[in-house]
BALOBA-1460 file (C-alpha; in Angstrom, 3 decimals):
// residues 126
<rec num="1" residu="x" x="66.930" y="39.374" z="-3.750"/>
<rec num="2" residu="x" x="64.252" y="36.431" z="-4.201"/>
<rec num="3" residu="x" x="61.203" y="36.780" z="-2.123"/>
<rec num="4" residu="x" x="59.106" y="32.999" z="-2.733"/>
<rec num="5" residu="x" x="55.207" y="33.052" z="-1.815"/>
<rec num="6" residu="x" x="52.611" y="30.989" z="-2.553"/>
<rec num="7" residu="x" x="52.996" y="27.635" z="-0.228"/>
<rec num="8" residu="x" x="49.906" y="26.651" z="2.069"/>
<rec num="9" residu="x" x="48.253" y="23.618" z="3.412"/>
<rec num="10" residu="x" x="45.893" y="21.612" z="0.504"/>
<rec num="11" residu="x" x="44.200" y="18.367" z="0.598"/>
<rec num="12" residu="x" x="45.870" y="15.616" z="-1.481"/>
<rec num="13" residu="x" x="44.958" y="16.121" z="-5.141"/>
<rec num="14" residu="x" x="44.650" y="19.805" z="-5.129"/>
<rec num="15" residu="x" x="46.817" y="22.793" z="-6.675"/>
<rec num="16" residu="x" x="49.231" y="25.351" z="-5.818"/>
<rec num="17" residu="x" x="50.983" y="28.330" z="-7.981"/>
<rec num="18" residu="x" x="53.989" y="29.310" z="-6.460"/>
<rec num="19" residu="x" x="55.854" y="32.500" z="-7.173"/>
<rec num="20" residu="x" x="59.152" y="34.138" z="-7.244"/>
<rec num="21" residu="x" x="59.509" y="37.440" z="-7.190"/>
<rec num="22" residu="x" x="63.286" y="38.723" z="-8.376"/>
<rec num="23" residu="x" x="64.574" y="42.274" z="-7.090"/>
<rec num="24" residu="x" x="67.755" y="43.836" z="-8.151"/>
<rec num="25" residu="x" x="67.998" y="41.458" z="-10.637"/>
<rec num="26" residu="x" x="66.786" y="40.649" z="-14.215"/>
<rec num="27" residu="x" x="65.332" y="36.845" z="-13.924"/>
<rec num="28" residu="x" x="65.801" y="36.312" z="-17.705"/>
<rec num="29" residu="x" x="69.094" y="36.773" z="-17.483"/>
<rec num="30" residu="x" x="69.261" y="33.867" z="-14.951"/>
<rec num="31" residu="x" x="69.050" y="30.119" z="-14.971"/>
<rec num="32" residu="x" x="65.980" y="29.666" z="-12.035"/>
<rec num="33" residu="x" x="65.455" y="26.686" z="-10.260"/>
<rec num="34" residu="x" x="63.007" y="25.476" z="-7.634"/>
<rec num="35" residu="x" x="64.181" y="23.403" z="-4.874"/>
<rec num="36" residu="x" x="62.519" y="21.628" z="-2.237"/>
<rec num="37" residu="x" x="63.800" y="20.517" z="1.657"/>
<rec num="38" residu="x" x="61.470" y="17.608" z="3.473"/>
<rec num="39" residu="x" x="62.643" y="17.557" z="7.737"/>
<rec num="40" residu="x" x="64.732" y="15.364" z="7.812"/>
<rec num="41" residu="x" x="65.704" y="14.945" z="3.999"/>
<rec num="42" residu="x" x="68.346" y="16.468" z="1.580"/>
<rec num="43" residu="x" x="67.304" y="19.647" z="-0.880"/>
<rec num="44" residu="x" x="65.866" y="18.195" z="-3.932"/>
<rec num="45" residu="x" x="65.933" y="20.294" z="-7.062"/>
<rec num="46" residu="x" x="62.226" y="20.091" z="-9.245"/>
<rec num="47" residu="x" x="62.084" y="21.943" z="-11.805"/>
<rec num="48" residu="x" x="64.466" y="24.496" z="-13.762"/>
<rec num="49" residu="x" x="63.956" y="26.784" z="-16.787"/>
<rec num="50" residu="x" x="67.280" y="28.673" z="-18.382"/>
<rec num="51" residu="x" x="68.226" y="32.013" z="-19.002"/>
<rec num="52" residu="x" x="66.473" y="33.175" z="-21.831"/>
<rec num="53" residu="x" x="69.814" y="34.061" z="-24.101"/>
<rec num="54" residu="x" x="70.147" y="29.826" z="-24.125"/>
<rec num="55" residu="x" x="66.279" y="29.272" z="-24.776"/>
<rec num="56" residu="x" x="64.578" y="29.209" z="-22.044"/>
<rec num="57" residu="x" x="63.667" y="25.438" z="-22.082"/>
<rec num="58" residu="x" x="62.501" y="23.910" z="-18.829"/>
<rec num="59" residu="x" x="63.710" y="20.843" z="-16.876"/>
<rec num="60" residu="x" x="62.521" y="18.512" z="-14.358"/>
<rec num="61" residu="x" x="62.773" y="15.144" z="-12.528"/>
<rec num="62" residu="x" x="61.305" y="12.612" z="-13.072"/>
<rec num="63" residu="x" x="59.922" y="12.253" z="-9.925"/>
<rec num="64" residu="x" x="57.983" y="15.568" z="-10.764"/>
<rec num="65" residu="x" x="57.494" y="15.721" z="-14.222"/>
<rec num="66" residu="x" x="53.666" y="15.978" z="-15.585"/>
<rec num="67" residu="x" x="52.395" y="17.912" z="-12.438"/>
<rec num="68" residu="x" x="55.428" y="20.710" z="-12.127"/>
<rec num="69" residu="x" x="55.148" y="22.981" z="-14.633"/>
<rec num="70" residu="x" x="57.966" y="26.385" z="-14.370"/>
<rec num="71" residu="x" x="57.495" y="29.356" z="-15.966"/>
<rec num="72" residu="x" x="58.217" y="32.722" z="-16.250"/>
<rec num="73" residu="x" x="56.964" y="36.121" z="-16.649"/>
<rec num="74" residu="x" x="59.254" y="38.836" z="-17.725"/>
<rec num="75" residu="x" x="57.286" y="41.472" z="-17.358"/>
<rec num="76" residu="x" x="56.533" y="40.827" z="-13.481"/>
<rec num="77" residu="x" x="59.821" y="39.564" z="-13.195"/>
<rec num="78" residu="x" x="58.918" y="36.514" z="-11.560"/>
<rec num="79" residu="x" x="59.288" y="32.652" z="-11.511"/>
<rec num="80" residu="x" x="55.838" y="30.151" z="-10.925"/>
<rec num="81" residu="x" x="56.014" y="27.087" z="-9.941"/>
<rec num="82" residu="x" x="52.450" y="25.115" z="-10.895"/>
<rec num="83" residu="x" x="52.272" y="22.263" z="-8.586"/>
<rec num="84" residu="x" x="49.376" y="19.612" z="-9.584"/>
<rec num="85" residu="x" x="47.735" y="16.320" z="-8.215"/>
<rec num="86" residu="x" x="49.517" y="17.166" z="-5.234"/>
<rec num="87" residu="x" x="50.726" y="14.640" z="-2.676"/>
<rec num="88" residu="x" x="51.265" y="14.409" z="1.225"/>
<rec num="89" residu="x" x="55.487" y="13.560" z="-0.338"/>
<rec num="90" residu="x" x="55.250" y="16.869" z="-1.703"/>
<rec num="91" residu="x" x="54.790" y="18.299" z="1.499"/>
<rec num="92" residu="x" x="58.093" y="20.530" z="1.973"/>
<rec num="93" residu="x" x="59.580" y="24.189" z="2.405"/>
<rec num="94" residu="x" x="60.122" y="25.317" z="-1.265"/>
<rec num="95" residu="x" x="62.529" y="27.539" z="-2.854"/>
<rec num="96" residu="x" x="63.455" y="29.517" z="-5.887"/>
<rec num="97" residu="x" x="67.202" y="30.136" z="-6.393"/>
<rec num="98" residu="x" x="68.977" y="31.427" z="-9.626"/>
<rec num="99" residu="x" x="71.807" y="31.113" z="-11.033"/>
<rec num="100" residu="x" x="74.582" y="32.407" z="-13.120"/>
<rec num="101" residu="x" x="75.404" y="30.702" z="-16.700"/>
<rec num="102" residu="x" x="75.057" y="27.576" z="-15.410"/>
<rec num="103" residu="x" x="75.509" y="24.543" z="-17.242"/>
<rec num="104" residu="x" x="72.759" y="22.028" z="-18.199"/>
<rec num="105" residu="x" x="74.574" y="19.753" z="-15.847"/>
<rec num="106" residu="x" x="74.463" y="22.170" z="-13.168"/>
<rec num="107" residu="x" x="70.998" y="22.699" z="-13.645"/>
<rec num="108" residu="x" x="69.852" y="19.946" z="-10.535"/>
<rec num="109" residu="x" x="72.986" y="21.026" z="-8.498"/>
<rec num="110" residu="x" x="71.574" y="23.054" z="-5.491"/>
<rec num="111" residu="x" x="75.767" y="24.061" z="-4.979"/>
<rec num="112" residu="x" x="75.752" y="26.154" z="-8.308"/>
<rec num="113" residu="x" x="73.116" y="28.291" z="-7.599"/>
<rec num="114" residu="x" x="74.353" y="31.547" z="-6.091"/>
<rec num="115" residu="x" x="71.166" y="33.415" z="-5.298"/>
<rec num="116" residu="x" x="68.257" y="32.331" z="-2.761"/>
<rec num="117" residu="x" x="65.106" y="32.841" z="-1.734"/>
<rec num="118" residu="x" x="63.712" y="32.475" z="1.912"/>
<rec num="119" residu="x" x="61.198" y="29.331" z="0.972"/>
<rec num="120" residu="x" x="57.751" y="28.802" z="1.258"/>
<rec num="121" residu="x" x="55.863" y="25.940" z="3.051"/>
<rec num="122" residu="x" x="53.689" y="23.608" z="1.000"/>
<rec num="123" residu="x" x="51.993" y="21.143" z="3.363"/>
<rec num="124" residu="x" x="49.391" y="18.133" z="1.680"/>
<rec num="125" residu="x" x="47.222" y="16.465" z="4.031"/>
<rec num="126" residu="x" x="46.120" y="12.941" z="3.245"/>
């Protein structure tokens, strides 16, 4: 089970640490991803970091990359998301979904994760 937290309103600019928290389930032993859903728009992956047995390096769009920053902390067995210099276009429900020896490929590919949390709002007023 995932359980995301951390979403709120902020003013444009501002910062947000958004967390993961993985039960019944070892996170290093998972590729994680974050994912976010606008209303009205398609689920749009932002960041990932792999299983720890492949390195644990991070990825990220473009679109994101800079102000995203994924991490994770083994001991808590969790998954942040740092969110930066936020903007009213990041404004959307966000969530944290793993994954099961996923290829790099598969690493932006919403279908190949098997595991979901319930998301967390993020909302950036201009």
């Amino acid at each position: 089970q995932l359980q995301a937290s951390g979403g709120g309103m902020v003013e444009t600019g501002g910062s947000l640490r958004l967390s993961c928290a993985a039960s019944g389930r070892t996170i290093t032993s998972y590729d994680m991803g974050w994912f976010r859903q606008a209303p009205g728009k398609e689920r749009e992956f932002v960041a990932a970091i792999r299983r720890t047995e492949t390195g644990g390096r991070t990825y990220y769009p473009n679109s994101v990359r800079g102000r995203f920053t994924i991490s994770r902390d083994g001991a808590k067995n969790t998954v942040l998301l740092q969110i930066n210099s936020l903007k009213p276009e990041d404004t959307a429900v966000y969530y944290c979904a793993a994954g099961e020896r996923l290829i790099l490929s598969s690493l932006s590919d919403a279908k190949r994760y098997a595991y979901w949390g319930q998301g967390t709002l993020v909302t950036v007023s201009s």
